[in-house]
ROROKE-963188 format. One record per residue: residue number from 1; residue in one letter; z, y, x of N, C-alpha, C in turn. Coordinates in steps of 0.05 Angstrom, whole numbers. Atoms other than C-alpha are relative to their C-alpha. Layout:
<pts>
+-----+-----+--------+--------+--------+--------+--------+--------+--------+--------+--------+
!   n ! res !   n.pz !   n.py !   n.px !  ca.pz !  ca.py !  ca.px !   c.pz !   c.py !   c.px !
+-----+-----+--------+--------+--------+--------+--------+--------+--------+--------+--------+
! NUM !   a !      Z !      Y !      X !      Z !      Y !      X !      Z !      Y !      X !
...
+-----+-----+--------+--------+--------+--------+--------+--------+--------+--------+--------+
</pts>
This chain:
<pts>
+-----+-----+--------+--------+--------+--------+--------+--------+--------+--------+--------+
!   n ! res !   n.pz !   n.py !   n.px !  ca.pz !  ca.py !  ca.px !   c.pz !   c.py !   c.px !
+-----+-----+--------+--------+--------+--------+--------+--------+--------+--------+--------+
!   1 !   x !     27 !     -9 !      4 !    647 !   -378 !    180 !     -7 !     21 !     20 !
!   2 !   x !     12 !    -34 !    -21 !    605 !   -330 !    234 !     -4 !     20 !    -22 !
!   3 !   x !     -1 !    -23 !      3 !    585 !   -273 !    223 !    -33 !      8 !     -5 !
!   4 !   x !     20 !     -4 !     11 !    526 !   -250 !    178 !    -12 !     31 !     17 !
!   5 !   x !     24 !    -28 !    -11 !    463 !   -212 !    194 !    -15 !     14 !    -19 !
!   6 !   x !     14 !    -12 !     17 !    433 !   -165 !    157 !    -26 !     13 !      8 !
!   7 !   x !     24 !    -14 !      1 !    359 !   -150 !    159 !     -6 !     25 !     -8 !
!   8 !   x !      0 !    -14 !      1 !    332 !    -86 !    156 !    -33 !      2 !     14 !
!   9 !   x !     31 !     -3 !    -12 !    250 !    -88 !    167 !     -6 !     30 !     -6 !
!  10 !   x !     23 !    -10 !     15 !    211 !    -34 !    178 !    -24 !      2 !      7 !
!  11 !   x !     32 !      5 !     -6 !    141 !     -9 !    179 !     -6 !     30 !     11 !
!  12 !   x !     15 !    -22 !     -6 !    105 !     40 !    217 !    -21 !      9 !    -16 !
!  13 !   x !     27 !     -7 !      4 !     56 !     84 !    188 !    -15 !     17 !      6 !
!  14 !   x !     15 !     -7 !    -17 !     -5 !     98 !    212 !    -30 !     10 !    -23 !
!  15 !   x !     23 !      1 !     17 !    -68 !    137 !    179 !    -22 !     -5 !     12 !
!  16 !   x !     38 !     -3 !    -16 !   -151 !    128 !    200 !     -2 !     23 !     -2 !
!  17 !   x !     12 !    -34 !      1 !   -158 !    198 !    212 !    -31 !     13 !     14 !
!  18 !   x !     22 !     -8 !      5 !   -226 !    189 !    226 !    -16 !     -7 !    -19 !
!  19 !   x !     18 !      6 !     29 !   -240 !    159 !    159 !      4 !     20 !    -23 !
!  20 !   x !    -12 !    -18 !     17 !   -189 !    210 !    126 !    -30 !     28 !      4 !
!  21 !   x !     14 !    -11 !     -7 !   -246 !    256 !    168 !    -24 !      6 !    -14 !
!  22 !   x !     18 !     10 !     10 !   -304 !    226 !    147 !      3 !      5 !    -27 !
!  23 !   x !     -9 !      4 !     31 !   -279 !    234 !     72 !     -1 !     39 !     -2 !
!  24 !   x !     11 !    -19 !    -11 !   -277 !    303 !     92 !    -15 !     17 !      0 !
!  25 !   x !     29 !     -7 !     -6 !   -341 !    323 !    114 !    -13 !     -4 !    -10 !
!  26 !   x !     32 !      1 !     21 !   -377 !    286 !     59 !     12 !     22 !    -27 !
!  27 !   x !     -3 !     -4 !     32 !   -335 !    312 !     -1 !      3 !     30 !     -3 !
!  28 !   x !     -5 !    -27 !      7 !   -316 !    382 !     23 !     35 !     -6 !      1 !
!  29 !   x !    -28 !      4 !      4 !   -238 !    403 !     28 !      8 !     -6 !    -31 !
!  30 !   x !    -14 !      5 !     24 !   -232 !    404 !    -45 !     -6 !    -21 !    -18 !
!  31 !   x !      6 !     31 !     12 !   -266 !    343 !    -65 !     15 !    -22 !     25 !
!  32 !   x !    -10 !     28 !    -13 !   -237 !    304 !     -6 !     37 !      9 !    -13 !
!  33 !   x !    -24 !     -9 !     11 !   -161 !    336 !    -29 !      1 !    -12 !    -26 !
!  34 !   x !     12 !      8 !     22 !   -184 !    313 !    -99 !     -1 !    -40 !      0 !
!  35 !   x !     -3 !     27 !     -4 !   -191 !    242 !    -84 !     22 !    -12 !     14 !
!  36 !   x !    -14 !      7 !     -7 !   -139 !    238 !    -37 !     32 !      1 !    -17 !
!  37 !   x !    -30 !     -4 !     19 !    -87 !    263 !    -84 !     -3 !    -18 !    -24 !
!  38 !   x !      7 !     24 !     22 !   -120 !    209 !   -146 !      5 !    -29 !     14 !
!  39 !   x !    -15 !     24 !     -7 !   -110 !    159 !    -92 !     23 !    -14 !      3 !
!  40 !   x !    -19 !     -8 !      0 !    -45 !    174 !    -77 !     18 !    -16 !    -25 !
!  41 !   x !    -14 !     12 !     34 !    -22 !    171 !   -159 !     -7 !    -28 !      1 !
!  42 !   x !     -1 !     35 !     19 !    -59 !    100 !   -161 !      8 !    -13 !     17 !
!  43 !   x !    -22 !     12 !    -28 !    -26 !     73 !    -97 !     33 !     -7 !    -20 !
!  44 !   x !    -22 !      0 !     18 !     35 !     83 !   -133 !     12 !    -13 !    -19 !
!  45 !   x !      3 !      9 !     20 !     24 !     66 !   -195 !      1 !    -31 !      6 !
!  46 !   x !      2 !     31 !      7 !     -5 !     -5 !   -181 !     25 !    -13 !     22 !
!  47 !   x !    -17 !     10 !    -18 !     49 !    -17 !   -123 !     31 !     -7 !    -18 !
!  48 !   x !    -12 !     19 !     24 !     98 !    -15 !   -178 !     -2 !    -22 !    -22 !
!  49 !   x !     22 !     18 !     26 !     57 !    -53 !   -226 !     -7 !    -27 !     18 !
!  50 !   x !      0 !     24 !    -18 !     52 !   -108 !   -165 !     26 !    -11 !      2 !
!  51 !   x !    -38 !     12 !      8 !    130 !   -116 !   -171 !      8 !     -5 !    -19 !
!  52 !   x !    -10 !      5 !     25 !    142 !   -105 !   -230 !    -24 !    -33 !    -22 !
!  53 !   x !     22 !     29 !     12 !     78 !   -171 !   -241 !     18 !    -25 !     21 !
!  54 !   x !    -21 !     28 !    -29 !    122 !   -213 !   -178 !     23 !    -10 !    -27 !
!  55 !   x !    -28 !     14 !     19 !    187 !   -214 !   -229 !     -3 !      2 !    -20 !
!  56 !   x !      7 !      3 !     24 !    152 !   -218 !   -293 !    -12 !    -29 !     -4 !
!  57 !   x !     12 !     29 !    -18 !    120 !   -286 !   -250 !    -33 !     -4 !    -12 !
!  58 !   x !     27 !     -1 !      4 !     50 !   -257 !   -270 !    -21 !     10 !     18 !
!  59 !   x !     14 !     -5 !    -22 !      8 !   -277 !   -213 !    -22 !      1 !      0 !
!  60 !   x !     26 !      0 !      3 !    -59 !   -271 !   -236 !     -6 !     33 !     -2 !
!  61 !   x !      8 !    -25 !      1 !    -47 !   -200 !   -249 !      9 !     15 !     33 !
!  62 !   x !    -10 !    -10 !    -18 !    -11 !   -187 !   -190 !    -25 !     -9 !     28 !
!  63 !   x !     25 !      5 !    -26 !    -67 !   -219 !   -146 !    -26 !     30 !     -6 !
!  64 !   x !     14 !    -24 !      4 !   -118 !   -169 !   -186 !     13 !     36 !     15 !
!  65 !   x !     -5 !    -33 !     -5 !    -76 !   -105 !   -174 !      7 !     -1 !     32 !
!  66 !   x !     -9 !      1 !    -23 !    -68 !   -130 !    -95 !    -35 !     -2 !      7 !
!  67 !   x !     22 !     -3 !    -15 !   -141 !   -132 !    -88 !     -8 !     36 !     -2 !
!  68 !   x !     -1 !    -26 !     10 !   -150 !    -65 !   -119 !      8 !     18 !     13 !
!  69 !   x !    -13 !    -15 !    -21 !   -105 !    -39 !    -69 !    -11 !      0 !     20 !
!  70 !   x !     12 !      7 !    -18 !   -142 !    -57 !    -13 !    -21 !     21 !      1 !
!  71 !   x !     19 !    -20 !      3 !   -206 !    -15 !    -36 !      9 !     35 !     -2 !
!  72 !   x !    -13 !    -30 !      3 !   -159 !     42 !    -55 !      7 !     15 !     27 !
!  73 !   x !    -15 !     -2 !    -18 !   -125 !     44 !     10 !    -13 !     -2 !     27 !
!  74 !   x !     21 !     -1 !    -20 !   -191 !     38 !     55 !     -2 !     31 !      3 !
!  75 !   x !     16 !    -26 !     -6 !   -219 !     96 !     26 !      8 !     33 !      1 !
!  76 !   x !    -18 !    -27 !    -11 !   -160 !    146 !     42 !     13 !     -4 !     28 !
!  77 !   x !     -5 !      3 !    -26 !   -144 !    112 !    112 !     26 !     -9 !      7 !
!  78 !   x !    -38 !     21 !     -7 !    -79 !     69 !     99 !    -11 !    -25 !     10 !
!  79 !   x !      9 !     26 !     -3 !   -112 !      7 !    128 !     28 !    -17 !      1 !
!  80 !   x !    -29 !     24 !     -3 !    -34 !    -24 !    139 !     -1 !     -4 !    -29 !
!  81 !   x !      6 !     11 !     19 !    -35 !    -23 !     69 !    -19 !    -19 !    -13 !
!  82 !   x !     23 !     20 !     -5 !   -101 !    -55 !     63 !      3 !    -36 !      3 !
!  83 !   x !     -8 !     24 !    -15 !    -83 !   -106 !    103 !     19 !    -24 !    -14 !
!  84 !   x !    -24 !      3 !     17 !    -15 !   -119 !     74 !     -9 !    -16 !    -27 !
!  85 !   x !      1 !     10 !     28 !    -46 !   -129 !      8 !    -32 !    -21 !      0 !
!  86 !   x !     28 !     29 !      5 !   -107 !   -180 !     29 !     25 !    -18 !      4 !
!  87 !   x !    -18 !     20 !     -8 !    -45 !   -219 !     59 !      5 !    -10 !    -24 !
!  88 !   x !    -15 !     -2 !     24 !    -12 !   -213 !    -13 !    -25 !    -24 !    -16 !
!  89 !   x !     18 !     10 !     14 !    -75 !   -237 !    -45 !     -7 !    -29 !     16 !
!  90 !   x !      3 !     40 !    -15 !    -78 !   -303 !      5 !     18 !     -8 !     -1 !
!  91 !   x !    -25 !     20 !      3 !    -13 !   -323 !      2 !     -2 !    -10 !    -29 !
!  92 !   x !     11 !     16 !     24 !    -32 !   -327 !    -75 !    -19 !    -22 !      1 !
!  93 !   x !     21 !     13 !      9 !    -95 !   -363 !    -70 !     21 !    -25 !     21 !
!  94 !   x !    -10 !     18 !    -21 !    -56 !   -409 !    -22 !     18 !    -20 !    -11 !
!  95 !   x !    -29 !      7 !     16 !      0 !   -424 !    -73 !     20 !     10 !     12 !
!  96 !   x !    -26 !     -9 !     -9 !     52 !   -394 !    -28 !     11 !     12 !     -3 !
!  97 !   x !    -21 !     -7 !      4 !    106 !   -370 !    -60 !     12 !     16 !     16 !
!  98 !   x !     -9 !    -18 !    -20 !    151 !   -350 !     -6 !    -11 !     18 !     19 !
!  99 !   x !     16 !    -10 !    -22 !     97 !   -324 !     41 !     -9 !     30 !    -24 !
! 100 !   x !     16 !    -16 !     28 !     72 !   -292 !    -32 !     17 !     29 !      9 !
! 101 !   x !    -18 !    -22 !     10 !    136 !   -249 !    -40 !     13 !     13 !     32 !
! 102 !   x !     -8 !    -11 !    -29 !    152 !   -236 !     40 !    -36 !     24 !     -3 !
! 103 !   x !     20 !    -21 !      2 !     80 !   -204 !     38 !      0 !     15 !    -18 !
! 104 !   x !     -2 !    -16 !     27 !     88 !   -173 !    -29 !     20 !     28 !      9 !
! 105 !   x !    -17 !    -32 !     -5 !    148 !   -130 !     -8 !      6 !      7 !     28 !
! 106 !   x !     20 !     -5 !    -19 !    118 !   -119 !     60 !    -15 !     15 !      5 !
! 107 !   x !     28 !    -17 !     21 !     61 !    -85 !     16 !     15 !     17 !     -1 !
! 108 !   x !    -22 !    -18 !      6 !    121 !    -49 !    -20 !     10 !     18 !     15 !
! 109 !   x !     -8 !    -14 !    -18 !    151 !    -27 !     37 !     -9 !     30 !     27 !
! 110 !   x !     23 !    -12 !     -3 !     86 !     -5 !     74 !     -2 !     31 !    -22 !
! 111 !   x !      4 !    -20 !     29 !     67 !     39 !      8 !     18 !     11 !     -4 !
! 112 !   x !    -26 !    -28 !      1 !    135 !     70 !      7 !      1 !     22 !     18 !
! 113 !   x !      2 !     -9 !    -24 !    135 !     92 !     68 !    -31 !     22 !     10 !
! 114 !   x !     18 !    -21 !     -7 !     62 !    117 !     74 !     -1 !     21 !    -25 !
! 115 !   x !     -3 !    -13 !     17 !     69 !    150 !      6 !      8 !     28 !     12 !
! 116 !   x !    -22 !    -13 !    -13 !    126 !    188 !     28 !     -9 !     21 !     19 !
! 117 !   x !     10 !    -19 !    -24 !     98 !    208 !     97 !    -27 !     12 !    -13 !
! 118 !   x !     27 !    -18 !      6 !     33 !    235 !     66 !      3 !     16 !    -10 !
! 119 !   x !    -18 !    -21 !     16 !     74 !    279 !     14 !      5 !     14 !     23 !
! 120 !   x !    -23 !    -14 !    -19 !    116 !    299 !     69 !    -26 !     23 !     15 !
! 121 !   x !     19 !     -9 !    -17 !     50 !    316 !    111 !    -18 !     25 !    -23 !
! 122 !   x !     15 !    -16 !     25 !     25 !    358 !     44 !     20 !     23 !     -4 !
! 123 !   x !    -21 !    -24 !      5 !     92 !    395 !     40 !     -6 !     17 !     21 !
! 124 !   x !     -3 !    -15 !    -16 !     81 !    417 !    108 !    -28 !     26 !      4 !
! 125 !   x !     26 !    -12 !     -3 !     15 !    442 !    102 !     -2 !     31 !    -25 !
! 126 !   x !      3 !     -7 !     19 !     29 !    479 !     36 !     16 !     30 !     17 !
+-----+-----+--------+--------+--------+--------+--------+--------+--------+--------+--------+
</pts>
């Protein structure tokens, strides 16, 4: 037998920091801080709630909480996430399975990752 490979994807992340801007300038620091930290929690929230609907094999909910993400994740300036989770939502409507769950934790991966770095970017500021 050769000799196995082990994958190891990752994801860059990247914010719109002229939407994060724009968010900003309309809301004020403590209303745009305010929404960014509510988006934040529901990022979270439904990104587990998208896995935990993948191996429960409840794809009707898991398509809903991947569009949901999309809107969430515009209007704080994760567009990779965005993105990630229209994919998520076509590989459903598509029937594709495998394409489903390669995009799904893709999404996952994305959302860990920008999570993380945005905290990180909050610790430093604090």
């Amino acid at each position: 037998m050769d000799s196995i490979t082990t994958l190891n994807p990752t994801e860059t992340v990247r914010l719109d920091h002229d939407r994060l801007n724009a968010l900003y300038l309309q809301l004020g620091e403590a209303g745009a801080e305010d929404v960014v930290c509510r988006a934040i929690e529901e990022l979270a929230v439904r990104l587990a709630h998208c896995e935990r609907c993948w191996r429960q094999r409840q794809v009707t909910e898991l398509r809903k909480n991947a569009r949901s993400l999309i809107a969430i994740s515009e209007q704080i300036g994760m567009c990779e996430i965005a993105q990630a989770a229209g994919d998520v939502t076509r590989t459903i409507d598509n029937g594709d399975d495998v394409a489903c769950a390669a995009t799904l934790f893709r999404l996952i991966r994305l959302g860990d990752r920008s999570l993380t770095a945005v905290w990180n970017l909050r610790d430093l500021s604090l």
